[in-house]
BASE-484240 format. One record per atom (N, C-alpha, C, CB): residue in three letters; x, y, z; residue number from 1. Coordinates in nm, 2 decimals. Glycine has a CB too. Layout:
! BASE-484240
<r><res>ALA</res><px>X</px><py>Y</py><pz>Z</pz><n>NUM</n></r>
...
This chain:
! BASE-484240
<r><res>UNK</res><px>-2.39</px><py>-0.27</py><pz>-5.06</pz><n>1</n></r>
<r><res>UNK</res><px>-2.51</px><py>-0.22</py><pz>-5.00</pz><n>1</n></r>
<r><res>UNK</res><px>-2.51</px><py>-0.24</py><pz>-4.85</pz><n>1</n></r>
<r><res>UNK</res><px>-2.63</px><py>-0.28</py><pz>-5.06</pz><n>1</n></r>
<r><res>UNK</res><px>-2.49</px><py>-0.36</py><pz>-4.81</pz><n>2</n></r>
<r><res>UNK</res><px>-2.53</px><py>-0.38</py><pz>-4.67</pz><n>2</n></r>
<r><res>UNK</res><px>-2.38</px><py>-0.30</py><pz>-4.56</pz><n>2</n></r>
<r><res>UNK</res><px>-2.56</px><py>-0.56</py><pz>-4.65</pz><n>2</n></r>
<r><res>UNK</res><px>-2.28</px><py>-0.28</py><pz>-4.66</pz><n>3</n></r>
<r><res>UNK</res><px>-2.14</px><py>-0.25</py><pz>-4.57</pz><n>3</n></r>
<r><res>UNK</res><px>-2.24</px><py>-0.10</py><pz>-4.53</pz><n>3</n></r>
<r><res>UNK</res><px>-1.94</px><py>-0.23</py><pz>-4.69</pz><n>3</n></r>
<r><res>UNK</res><px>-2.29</px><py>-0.03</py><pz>-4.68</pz><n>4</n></r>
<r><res>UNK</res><px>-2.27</px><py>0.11</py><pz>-4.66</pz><n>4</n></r>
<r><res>UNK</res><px>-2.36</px><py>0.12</py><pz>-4.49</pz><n>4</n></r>
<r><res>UNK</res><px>-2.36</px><py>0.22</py><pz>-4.83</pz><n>4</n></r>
<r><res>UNK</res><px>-2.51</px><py>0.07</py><pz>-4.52</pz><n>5</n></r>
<r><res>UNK</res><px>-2.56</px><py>0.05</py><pz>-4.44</pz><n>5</n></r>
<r><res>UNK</res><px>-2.51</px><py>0.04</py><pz>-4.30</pz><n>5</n></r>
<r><res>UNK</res><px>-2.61</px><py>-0.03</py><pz>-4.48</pz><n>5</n></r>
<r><res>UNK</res><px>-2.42</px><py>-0.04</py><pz>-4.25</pz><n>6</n></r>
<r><res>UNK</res><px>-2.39</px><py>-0.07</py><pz>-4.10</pz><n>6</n></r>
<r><res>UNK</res><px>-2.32</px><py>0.06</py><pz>-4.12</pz><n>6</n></r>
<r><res>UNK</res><px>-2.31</px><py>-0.22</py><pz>-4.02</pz><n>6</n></r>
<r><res>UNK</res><px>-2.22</px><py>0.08</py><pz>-4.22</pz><n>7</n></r>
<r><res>UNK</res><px>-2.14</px><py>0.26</py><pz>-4.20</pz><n>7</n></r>
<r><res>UNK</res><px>-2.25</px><py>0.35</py><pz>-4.12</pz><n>7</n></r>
<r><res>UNK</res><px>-2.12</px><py>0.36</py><pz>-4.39</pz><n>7</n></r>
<r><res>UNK</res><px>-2.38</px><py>0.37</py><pz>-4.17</pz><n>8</n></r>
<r><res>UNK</res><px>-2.42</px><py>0.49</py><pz>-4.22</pz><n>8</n></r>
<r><res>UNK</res><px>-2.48</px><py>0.43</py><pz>-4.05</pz><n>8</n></r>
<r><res>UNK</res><px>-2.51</px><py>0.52</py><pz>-4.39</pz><n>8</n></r>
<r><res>UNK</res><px>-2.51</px><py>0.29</py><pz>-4.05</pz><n>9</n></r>
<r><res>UNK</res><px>-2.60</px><py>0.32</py><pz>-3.87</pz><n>9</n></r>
<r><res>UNK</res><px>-2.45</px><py>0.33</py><pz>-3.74</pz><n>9</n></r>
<r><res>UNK</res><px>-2.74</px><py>0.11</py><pz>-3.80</pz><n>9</n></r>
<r><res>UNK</res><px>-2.31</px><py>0.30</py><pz>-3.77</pz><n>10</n></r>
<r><res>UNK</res><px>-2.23</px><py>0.34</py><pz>-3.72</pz><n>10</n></r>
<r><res>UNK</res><px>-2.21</px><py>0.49</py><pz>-3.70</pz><n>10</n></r>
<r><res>UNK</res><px>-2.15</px><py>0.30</py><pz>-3.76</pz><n>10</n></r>
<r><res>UNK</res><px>-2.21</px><py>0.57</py><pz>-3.78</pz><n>11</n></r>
<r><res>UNK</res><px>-2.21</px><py>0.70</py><pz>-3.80</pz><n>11</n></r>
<r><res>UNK</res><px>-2.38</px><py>0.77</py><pz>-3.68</pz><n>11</n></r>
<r><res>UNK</res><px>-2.22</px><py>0.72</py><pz>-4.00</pz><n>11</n></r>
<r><res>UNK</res><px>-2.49</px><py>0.73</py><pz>-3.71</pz><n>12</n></r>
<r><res>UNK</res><px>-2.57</px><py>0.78</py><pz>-3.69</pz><n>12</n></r>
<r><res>UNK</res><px>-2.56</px><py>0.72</py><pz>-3.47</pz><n>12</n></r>
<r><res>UNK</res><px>-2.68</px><py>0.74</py><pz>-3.83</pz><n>12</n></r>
<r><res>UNK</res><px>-2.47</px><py>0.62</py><pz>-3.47</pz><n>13</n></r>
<r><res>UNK</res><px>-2.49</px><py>0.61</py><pz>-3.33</pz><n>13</n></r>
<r><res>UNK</res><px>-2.42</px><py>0.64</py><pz>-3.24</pz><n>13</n></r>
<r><res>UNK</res><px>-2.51</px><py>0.53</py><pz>-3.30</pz><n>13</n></r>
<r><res>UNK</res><px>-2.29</px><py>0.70</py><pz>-3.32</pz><n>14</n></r>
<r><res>UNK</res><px>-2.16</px><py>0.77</py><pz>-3.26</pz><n>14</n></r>
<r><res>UNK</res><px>-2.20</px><py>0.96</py><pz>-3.27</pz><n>14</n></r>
<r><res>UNK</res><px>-2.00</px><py>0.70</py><pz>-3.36</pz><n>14</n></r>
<r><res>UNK</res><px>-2.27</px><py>0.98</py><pz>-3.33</pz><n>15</n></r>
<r><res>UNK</res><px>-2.32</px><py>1.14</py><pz>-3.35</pz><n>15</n></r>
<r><res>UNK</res><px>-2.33</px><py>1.19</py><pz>-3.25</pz><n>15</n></r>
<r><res>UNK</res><px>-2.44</px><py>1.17</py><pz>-3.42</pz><n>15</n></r>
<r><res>UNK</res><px>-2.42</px><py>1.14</py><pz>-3.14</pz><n>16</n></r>
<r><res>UNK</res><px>-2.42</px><py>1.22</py><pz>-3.06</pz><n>16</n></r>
<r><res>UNK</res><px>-2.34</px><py>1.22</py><pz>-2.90</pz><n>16</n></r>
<r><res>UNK</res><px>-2.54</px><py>1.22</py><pz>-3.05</pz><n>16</n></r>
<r><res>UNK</res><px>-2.26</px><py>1.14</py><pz>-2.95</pz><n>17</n></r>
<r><res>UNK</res><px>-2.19</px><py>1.14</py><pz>-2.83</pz><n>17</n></r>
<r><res>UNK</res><px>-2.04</px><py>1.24</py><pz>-2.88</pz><n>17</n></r>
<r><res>UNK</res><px>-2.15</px><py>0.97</py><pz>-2.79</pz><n>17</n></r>
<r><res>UNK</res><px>-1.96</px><py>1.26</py><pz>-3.02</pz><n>18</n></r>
<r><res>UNK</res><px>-1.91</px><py>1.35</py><pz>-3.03</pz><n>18</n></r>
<r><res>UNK</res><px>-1.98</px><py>1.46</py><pz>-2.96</pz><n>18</n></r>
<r><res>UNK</res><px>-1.89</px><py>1.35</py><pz>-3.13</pz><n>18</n></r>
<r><res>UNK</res><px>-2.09</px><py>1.52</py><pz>-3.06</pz><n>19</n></r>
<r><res>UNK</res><px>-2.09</px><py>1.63</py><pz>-2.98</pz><n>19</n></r>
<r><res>UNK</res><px>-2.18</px><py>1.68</py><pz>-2.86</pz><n>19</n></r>
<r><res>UNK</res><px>-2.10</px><py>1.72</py><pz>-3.07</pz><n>19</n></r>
<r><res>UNK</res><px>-2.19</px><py>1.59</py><pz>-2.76</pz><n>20</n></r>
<r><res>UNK</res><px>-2.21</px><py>1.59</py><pz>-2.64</pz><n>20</n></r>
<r><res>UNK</res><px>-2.05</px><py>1.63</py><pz>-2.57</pz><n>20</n></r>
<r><res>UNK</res><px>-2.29</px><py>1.45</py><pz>-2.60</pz><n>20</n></r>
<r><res>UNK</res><px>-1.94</px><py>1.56</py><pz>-2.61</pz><n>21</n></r>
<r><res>UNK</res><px>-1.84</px><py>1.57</py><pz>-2.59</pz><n>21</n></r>
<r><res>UNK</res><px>-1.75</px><py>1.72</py><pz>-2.64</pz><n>21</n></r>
<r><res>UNK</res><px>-1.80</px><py>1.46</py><pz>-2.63</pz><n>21</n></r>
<r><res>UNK</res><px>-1.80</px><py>1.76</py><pz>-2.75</pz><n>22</n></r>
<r><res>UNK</res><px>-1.74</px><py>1.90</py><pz>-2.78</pz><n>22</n></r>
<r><res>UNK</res><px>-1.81</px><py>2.04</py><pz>-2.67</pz><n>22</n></r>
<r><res>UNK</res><px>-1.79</px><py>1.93</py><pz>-2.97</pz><n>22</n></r>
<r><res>UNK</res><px>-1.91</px><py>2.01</py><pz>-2.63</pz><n>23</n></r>
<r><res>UNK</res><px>-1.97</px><py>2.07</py><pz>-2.56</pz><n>23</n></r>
<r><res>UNK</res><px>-1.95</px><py>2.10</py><pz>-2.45</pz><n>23</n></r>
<r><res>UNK</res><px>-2.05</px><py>2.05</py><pz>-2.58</pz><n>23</n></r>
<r><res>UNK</res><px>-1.89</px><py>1.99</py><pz>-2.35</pz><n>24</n></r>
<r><res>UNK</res><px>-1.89</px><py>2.01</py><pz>-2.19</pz><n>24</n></r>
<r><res>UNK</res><px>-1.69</px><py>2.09</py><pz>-2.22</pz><n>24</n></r>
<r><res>UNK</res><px>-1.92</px><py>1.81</py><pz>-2.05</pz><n>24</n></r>
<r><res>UNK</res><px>-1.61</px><py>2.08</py><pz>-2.32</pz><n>25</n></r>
<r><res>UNK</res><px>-1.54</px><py>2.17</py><pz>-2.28</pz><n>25</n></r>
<r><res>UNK</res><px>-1.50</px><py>2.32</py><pz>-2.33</pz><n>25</n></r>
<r><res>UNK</res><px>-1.47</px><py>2.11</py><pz>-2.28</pz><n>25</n></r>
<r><res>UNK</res><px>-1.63</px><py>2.35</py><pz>-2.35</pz><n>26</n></r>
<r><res>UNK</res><px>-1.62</px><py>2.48</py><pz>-2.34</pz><n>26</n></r>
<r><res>UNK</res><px>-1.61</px><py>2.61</py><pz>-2.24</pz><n>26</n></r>
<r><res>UNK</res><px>-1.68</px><py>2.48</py><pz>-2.38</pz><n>26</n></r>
<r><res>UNK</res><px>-1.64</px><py>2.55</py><pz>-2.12</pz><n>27</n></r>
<r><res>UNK</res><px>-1.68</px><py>2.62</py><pz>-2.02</pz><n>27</n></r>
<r><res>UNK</res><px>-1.52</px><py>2.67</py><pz>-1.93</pz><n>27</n></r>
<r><res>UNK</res><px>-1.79</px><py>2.52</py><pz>-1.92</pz><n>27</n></r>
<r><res>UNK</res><px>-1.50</px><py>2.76</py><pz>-1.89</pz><n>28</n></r>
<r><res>UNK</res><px>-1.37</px><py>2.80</py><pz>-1.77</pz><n>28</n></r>
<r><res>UNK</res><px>-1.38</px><py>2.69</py><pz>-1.68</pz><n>28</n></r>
<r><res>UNK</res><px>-1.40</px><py>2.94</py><pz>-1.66</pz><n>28</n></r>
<r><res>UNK</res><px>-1.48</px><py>2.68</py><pz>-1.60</pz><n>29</n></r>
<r><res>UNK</res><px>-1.44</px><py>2.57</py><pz>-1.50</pz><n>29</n></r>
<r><res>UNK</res><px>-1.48</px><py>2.43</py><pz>-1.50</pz><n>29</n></r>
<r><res>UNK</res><px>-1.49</px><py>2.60</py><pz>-1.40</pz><n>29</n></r>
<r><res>UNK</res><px>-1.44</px><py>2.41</py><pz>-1.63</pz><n>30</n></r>
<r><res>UNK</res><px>-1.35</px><py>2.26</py><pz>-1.64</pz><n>30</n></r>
<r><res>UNK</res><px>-1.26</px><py>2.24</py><pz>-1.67</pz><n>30</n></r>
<r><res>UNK</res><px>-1.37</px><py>2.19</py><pz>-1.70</pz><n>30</n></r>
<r><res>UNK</res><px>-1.16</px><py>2.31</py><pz>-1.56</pz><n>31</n></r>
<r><res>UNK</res><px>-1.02</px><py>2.35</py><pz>-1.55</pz><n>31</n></r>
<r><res>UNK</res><px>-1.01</px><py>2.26</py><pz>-1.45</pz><n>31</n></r>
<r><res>UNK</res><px>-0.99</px><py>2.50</py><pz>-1.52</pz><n>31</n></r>
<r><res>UNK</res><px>-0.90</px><py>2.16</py><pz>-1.43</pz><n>32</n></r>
<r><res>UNK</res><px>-0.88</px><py>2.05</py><pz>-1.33</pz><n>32</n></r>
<r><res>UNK</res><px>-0.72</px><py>2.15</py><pz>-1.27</pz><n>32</n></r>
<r><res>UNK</res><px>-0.85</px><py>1.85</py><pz>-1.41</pz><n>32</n></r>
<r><res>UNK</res><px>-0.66</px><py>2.06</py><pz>-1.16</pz><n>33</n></r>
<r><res>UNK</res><px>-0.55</px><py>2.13</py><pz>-1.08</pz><n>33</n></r>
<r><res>UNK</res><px>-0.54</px><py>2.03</py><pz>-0.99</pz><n>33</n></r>
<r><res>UNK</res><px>-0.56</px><py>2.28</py><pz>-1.03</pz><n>33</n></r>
<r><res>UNK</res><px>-0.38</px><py>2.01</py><pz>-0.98</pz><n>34</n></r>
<r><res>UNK</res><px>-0.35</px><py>1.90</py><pz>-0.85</pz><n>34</n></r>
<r><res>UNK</res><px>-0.38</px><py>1.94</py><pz>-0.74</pz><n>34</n></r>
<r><res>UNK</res><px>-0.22</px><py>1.84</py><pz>-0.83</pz><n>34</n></r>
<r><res>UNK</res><px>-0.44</px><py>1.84</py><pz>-0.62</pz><n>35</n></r>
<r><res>UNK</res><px>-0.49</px><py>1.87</py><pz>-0.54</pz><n>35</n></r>
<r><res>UNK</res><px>-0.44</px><py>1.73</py><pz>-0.42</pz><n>35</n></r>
<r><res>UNK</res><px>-0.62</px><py>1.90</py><pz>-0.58</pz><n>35</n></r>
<r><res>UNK</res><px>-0.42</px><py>1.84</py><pz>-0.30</pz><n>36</n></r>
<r><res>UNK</res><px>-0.37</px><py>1.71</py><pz>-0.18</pz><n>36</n></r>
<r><res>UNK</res><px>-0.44</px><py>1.68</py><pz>-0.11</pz><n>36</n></r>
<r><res>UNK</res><px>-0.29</px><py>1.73</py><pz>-0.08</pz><n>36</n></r>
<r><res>UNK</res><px>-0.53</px><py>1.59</py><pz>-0.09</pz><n>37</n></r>
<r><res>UNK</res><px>-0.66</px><py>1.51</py><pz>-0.02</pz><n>37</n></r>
<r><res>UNK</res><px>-0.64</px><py>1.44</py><pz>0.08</pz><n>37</n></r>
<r><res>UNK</res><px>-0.72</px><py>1.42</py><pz>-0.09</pz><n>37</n></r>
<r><res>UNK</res><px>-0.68</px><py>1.41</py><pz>0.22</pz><n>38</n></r>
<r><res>UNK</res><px>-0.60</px><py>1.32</py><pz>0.31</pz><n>38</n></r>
<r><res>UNK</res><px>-0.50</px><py>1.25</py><pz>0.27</pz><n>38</n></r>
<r><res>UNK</res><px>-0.67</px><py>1.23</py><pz>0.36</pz><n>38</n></r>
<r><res>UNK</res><px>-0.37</px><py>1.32</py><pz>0.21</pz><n>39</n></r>
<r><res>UNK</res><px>-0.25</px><py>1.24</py><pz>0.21</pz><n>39</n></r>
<r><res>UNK</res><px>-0.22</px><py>1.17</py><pz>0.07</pz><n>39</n></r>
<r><res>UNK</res><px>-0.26</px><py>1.14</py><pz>0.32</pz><n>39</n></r>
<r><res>UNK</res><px>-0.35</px><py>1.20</py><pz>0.03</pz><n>40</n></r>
<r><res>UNK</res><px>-0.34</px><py>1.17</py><pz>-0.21</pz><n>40</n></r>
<r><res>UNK</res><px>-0.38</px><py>1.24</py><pz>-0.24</pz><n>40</n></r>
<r><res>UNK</res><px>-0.42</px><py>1.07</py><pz>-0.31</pz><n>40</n></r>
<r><res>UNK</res><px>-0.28</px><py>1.27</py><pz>-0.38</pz><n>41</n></r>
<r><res>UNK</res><px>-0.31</px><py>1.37</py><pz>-0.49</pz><n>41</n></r>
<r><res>UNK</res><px>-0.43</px><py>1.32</py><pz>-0.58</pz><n>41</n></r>
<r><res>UNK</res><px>-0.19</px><py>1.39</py><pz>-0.59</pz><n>41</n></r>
<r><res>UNK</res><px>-0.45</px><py>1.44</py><pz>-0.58</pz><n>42</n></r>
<r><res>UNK</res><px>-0.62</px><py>1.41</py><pz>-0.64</pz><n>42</n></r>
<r><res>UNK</res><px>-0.59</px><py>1.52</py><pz>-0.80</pz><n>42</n></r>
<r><res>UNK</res><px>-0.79</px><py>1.49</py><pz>-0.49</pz><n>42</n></r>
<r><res>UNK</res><px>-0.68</px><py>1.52</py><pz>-0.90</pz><n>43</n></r>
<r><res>UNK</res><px>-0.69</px><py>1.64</py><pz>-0.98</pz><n>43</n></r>
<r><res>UNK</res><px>-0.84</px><py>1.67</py><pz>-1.01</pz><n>43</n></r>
<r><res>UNK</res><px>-0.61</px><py>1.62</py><pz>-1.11</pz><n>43</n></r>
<r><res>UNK</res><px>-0.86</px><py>1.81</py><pz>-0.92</pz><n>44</n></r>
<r><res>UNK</res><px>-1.00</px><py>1.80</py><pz>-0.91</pz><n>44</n></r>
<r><res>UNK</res><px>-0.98</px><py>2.00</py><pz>-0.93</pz><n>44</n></r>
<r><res>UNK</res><px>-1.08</px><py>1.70</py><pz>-0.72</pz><n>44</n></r>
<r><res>UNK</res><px>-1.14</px><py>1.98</py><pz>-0.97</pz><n>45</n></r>
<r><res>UNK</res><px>-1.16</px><py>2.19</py><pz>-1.01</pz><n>45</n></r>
<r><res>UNK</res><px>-1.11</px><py>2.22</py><pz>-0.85</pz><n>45</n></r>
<r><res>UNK</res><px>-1.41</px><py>2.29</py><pz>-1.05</pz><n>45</n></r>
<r><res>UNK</res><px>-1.04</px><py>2.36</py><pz>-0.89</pz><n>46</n></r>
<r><res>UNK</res><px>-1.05</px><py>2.43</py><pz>-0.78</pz><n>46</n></r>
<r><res>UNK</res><px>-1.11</px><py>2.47</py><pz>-0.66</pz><n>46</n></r>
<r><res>UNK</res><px>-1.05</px><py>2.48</py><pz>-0.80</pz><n>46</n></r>
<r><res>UNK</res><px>-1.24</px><py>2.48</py><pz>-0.69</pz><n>47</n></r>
<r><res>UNK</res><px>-1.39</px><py>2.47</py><pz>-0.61</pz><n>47</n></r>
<r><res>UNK</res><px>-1.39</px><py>2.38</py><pz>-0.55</pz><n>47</n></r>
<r><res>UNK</res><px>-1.53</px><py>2.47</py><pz>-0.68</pz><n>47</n></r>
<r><res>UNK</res><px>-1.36</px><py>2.24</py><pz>-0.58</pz><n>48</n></r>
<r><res>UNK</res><px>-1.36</px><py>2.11</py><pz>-0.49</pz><n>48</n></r>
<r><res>UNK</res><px>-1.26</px><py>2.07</py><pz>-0.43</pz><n>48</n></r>
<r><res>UNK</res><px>-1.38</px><py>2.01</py><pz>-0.55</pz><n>48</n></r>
<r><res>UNK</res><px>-1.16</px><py>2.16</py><pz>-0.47</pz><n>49</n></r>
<r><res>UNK</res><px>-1.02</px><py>2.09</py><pz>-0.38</pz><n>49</n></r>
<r><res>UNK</res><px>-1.06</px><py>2.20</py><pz>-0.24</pz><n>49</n></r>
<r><res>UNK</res><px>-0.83</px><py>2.12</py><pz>-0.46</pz><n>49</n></r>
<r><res>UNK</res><px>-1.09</px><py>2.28</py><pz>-0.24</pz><n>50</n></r>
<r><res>UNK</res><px>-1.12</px><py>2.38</py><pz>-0.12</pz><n>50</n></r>
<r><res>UNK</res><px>-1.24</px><py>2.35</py><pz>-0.07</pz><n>50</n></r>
<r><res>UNK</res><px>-1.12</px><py>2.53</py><pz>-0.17</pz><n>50</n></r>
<r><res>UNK</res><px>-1.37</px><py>2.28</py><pz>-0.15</pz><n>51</n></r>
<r><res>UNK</res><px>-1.47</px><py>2.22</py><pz>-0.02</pz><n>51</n></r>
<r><res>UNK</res><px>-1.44</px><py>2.08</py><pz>0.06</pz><n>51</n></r>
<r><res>UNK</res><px>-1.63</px><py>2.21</py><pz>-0.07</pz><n>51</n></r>
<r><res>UNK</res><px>-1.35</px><py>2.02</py><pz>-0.04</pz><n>52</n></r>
<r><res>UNK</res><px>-1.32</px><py>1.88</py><pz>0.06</pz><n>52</n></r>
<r><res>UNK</res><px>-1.21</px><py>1.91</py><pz>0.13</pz><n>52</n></r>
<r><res>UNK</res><px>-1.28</px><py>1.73</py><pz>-0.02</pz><n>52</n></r>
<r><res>UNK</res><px>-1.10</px><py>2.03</py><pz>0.17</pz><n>53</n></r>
<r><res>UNK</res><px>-1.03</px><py>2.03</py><pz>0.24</pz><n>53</n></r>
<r><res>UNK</res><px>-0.88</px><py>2.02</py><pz>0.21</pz><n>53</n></r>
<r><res>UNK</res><px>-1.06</px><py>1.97</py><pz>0.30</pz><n>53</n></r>
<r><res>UNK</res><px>-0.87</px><py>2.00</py><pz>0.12</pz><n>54</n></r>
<r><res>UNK</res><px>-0.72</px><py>2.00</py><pz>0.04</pz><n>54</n></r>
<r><res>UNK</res><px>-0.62</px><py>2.10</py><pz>0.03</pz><n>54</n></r>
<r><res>UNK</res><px>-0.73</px><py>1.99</py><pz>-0.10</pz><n>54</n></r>
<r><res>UNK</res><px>-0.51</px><py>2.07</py><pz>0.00</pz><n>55</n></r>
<r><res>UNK</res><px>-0.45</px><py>2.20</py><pz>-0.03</pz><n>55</n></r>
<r><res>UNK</res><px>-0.38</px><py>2.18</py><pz>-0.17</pz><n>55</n></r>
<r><res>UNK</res><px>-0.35</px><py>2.25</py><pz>0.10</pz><n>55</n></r>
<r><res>UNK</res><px>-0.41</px><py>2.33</py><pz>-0.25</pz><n>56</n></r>
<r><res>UNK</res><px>-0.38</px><py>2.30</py><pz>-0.37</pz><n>56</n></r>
<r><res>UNK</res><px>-0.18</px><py>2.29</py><pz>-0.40</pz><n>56</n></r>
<r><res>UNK</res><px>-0.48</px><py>2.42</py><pz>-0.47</pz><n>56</n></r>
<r><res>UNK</res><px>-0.12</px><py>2.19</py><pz>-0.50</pz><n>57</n></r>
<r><res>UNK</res><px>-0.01</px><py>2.22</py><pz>-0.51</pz><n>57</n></r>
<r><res>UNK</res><px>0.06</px><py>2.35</py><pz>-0.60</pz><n>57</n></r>
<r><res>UNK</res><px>0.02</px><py>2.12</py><pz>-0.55</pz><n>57</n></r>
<r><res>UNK</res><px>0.17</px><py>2.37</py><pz>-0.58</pz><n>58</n></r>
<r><res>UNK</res><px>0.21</px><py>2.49</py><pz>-0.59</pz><n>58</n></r>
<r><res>UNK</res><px>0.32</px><py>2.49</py><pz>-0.73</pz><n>58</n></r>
<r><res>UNK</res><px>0.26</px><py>2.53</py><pz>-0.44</pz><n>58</n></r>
């Protein structure tokens, strides 16, 4: 009885972090890509390697 129990509150407190996690990758731009940053590679979206100044690798 008491195993099922901690199961059943393990289950119920890991739920929503699965699918919070199935969810952010759905989108196109959460597409990462190496990026050259004052002199370090970075792996950042596209969008951000071009407002901090980078240049993307090739």
């Amino acid at each position: 009885m008491m195993k099922g129990l901690i199961i059943a509150l393990a289950l119920t407190m890991t739920a929503p972090l699965v699918f919070a996690s199935n969810g952010s990758h759905s989108s196109r731009s959460e597409r990462y890509e190496l990026c050259y940053v004052d002199g370090s590679a970075r792996m950042l979206q596209p969008n951000m390697c071009y407002a901090l100044g980078g240049k993307r690798a090739l």
